[in-house]
C-alpha positions in Angstrom: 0.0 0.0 0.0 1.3 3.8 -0.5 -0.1 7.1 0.4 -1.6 8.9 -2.7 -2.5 12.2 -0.9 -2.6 13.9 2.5 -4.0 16.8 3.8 -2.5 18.8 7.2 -4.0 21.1 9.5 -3.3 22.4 12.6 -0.4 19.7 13.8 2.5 21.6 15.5 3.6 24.5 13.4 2.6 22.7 10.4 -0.9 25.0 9.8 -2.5 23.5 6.8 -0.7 21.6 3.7 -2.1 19.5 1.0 0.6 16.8 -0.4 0.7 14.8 -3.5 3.1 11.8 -2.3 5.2 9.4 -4.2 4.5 6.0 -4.2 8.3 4.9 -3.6 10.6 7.7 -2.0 9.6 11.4 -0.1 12.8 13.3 1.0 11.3 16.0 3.4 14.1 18.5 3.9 14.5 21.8 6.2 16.3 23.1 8.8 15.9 22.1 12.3 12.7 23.1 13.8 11.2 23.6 10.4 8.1 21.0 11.0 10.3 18.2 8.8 9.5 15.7 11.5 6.0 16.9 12.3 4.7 16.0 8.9 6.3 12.2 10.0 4.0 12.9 12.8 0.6 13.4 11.1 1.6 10.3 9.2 2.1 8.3 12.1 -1.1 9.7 13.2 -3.4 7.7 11.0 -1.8 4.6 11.3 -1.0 4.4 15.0 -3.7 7.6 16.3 -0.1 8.4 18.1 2.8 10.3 18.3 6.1 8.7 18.3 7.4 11.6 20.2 5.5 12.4 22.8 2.1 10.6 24.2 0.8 13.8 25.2 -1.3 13.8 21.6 -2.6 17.6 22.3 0.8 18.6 21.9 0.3 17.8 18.7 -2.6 20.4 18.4 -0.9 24.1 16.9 -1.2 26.2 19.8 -4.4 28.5 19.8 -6.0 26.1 17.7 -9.0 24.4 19.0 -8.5 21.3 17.1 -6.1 19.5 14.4 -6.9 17.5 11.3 -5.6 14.9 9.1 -6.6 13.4 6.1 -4.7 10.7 4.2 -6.1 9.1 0.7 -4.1 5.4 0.2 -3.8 2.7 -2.6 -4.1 -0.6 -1.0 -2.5 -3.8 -2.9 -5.4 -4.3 -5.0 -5.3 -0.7 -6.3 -8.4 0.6 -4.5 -8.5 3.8 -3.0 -9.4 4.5 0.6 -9.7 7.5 2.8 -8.4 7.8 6.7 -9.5 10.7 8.6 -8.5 12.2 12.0 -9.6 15.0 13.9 -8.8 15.9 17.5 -9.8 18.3 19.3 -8.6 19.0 23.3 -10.9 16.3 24.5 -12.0 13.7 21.7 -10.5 11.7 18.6 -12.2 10.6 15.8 -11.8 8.4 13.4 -13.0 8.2 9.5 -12.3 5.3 7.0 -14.4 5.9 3.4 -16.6 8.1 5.8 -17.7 5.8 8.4 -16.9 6.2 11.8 -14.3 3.9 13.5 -14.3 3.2 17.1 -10.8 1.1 17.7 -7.6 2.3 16.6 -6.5 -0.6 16.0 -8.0 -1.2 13.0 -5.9 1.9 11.2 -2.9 -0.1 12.9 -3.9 -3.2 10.9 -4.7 -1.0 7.4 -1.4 0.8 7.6 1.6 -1.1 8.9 4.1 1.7 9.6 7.9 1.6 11.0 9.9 4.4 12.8 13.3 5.1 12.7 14.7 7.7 14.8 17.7 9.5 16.1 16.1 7.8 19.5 16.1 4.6 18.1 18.7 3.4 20.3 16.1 3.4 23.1 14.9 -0.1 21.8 18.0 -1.5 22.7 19.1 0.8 25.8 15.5 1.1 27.5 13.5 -1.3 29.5 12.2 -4.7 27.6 8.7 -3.3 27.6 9.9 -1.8 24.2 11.6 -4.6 22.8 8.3 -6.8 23.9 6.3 -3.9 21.6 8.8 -4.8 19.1 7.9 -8.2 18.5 4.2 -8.1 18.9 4.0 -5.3 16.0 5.5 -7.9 14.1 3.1 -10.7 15.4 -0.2 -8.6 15.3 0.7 -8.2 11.0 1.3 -11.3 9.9 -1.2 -13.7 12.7 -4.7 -12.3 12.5 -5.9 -13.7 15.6 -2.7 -12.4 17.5 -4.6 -9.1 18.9 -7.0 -11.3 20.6 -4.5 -13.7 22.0 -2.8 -10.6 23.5 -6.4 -9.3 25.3 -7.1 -12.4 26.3 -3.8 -12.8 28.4 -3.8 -9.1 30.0 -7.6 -9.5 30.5 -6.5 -12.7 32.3 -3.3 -11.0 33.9 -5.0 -8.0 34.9 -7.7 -10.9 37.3 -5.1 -12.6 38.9 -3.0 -9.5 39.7 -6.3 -7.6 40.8 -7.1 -10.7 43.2 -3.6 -10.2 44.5 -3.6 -6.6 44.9 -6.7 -7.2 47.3 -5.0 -10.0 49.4 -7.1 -13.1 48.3 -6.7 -16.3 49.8 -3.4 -18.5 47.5 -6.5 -20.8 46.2 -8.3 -17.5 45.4 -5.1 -16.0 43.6 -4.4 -19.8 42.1 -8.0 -20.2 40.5 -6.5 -18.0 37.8 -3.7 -20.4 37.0 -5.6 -22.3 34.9 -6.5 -19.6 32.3 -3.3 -17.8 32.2 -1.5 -21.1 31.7 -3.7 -21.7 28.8 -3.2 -18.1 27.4 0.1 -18.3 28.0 1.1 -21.0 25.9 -0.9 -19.3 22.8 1.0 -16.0 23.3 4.5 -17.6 24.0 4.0 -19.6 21.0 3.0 -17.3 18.6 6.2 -15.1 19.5 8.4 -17.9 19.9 7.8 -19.2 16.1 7.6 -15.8 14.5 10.9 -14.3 16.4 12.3 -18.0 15.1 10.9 -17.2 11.2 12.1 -13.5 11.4 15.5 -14.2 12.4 17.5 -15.4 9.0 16.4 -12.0 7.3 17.3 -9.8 10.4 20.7 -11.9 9.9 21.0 -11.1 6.5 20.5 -7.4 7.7 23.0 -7.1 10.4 25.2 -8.6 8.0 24.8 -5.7 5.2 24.4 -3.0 7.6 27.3 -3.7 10.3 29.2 -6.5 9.5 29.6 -8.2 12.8 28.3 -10.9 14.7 25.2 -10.6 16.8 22.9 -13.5 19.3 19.4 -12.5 19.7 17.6 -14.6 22.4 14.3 -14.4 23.4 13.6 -14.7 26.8 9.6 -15.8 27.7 9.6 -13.8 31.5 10.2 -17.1 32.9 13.5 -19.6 34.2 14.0 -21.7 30.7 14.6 -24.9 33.1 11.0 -24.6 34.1 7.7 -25.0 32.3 5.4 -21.8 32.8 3.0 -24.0 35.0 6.3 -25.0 37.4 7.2 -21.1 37.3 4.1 -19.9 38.4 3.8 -22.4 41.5 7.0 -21.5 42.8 6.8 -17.6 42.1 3.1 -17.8 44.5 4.7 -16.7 47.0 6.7 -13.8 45.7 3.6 -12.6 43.9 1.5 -12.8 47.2 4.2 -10.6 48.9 4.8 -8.1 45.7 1.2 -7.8 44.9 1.6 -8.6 41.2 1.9 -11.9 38.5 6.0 -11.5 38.1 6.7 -14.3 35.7 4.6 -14.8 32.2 4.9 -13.3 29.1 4.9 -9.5 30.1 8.1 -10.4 31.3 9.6 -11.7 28.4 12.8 -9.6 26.5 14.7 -10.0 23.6 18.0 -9.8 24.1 21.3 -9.1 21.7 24.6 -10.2 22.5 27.9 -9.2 20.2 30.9 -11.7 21.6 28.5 -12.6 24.7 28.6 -8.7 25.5 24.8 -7.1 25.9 25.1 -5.0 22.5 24.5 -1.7 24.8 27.3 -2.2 26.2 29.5 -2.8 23.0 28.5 -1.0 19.8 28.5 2.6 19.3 25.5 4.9 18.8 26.0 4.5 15.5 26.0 0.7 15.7 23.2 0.4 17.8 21.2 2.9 14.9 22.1 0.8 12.2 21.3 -2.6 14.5 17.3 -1.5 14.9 17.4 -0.4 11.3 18.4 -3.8 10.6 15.4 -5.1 13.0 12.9 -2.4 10.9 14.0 -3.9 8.1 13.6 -7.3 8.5 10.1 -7.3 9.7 9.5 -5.2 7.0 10.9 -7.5 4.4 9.0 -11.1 7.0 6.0 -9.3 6.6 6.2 -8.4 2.7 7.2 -12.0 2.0 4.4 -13.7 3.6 1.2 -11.3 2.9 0.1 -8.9 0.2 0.8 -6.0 2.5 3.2 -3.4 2.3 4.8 -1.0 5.1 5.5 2.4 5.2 8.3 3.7 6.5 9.3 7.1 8.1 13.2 7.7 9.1 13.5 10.9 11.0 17.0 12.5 10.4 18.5 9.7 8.6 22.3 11.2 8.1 22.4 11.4 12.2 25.4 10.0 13.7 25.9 7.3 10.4 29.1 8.3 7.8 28.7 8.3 4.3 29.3 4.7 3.6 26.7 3.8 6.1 24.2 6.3 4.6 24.3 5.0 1.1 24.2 1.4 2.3 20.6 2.3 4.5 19.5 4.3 1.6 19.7 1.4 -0.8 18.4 -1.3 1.4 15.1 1.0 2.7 14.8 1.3 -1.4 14.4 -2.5 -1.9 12.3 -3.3 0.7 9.8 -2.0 -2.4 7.7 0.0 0.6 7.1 3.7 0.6 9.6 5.8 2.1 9.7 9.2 3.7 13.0 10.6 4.8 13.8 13.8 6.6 16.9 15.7 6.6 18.4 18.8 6.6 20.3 18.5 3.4 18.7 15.9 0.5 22.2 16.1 -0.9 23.5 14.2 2.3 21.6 10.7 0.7 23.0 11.1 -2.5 20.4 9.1 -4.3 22.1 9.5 -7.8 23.4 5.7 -7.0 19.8 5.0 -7.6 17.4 4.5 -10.0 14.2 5.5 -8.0 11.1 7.6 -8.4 11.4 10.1 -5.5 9.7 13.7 -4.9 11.3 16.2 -2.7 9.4 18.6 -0.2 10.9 21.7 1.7 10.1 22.6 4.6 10.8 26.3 5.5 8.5 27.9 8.9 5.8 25.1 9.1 5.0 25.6 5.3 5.4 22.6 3.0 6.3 23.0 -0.7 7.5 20.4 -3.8 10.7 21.0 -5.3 11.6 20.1 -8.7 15.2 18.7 -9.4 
């Protein structure tokens, strides 16, 4: 799928903009502070019905504006047109697909697969699993259509048993959830476990182009790997009595990257570590591309930060094959030096929250 059109008003100091996108490659270039990442915003918007800076989503609103608005027109696989809308005011969201309302974000989520790459993409690596968890669920929730109820069910579930503890319930009280959390469990681990395990040759084959050195990715399932789940849960009762919450199970669960047995925070660069979650964004692009009809958009804030030439070029070229549509923002297009490539691209300046095509 691409984005055809998309219409901007009110979102940060971007005031209103109407956009005629190409299907393959968008350079979006300014100086800083320009509104060059806030038009990645408004896209990320009606996908995600998020931010990916901030979660504060009135922030988003142009100040002394009542309310912000964003339309997008796309071109699904089979060449049929569409139309998301979003409006927000202070208090409310709402949500338009071909003019009928939509009550779950989710469903944009499913419409419009969508990737991020940031200059704070390190945080996937450096920050808490919760991130890295979110990481492989995105990827899950694409390509297993009953993945999004697997995960309700097991918070739904979660959310009892932690709620029965919170209130200091009797063990057998606490353990009459076992049952269905076991059961739920062994769907979610599953599901993760065999498409982390499908993923992982292309994420190889990424690493590989992108940084040239050898890295372990392990999942771990939020639970001792000597014990089934139903073995960890009986001897973690009495820990979760005392600390009020379920503290092994699949919320726990982390995927973690070694390079020589070394935690890769630890020992690659900022640079590395970049061009490492570009390599993961890639390859559940590429996993999901291969084994459905859909195809991903993909936003890179700031691409030339902290990565040399060499590096640049090599990113450039693999975001073009991945086939998806691209939009890129920088302060200098001539910093991606596309002339290596043959590829359809339009180029947008940003100057003062006003948006305008150039011709090269």
């Amino acid at each position: 799928m691409s984005l055809v059109q998309l219409s901007i008003k009110n979102v940060r100091n971007l005031e209103q903009c109407h956009l005629k996108l190409n299907p393959r490659f968008n350079i979006i270039e300014g100086s800083n502070a320009s509104g060059k990442t806030s038009l990645l915003e408004a896209i990320h918007l009606i996908s995600q019905v998020k931010s990916f800076r901030t979660h504060r989503i009135n922030l988003l609103i142009q100040h002394s504006q009542p309310d912000m608005q964003v339309v997008a027109q796309y071109c699904d696989h089979s060449n049929i047109y569409h139309k998301i809308g979003l409006g927000r005011t202070r208090s409310k969201t709402k949500l338009h697909l071909n003019k009928e309302v939509i009550g779950q974000s989710s469903v944009l989520a499913s419409l419009v697969p969508l990737q991020v790459i940031t200059p704070e993409s390190h945080r996937l690596l450096e920050d808490g699993p919760k991130l890295r968890r979110q990481f492989l669920d995105w990827g899950v929730f694409h390509v297993k259509h009953n993945f999004l109820s697997i995960w309700k069910d097991y918070h739904r579930i979660l959310r009892q048993r932690n709620a029965a503890l919170r209130q200091g319930k009797s063990k057998e009280q606490v353990i009459s959830w076992n049952s269905a959390l076991i059961e739920s469990t062994a769907q979610f681990h599953s599901e993760r476990t065999n498409y982390l395990n499908a993923l992982l040759p292309t994420l190889q084959r990424y690493i590989q182009q992108l940084i040239e050195i050898e890295i372990t990715v392990e999942y771990q399932p939020g639970w001792s790997k000597d014990l089934s789940f139903d073995e960890a849960l009986n001897n973690s009762l009495e820990n979760d009595c005392q600390y009020k919450h379920t503290r092994v199970g699949p919320h726990r669960a982390d995927l973690v990257m070694k390079h020589h047995g070394v935690a890769v925070q630890a020992s690659l660069s900022r640079g590395q570590q970049k061009l490492l979650v570009c390599a993961l964004r890639l390859a559940q692009i590429q996993y999901l591309q291969s084994c459905s009809e859909q195809s991903c958009l993909i936003l890179v804030d700031d691409l030339p930060a902290e990565l040399d030439t060499i590096r640049r070029k090599k990113l450039v070229s693999l975001l073009a094959d991945t086939g998806a549509q691209v939009f890129v923002t920088t302060t200098d297009a001539s910093l991606l030096d596309l002339t290596q490539l043959n590829l359809s691209r339009s180029v947008f300046h940003v100057e003062h929250g006003n948006v305008k095509e150039v011709v090269y």
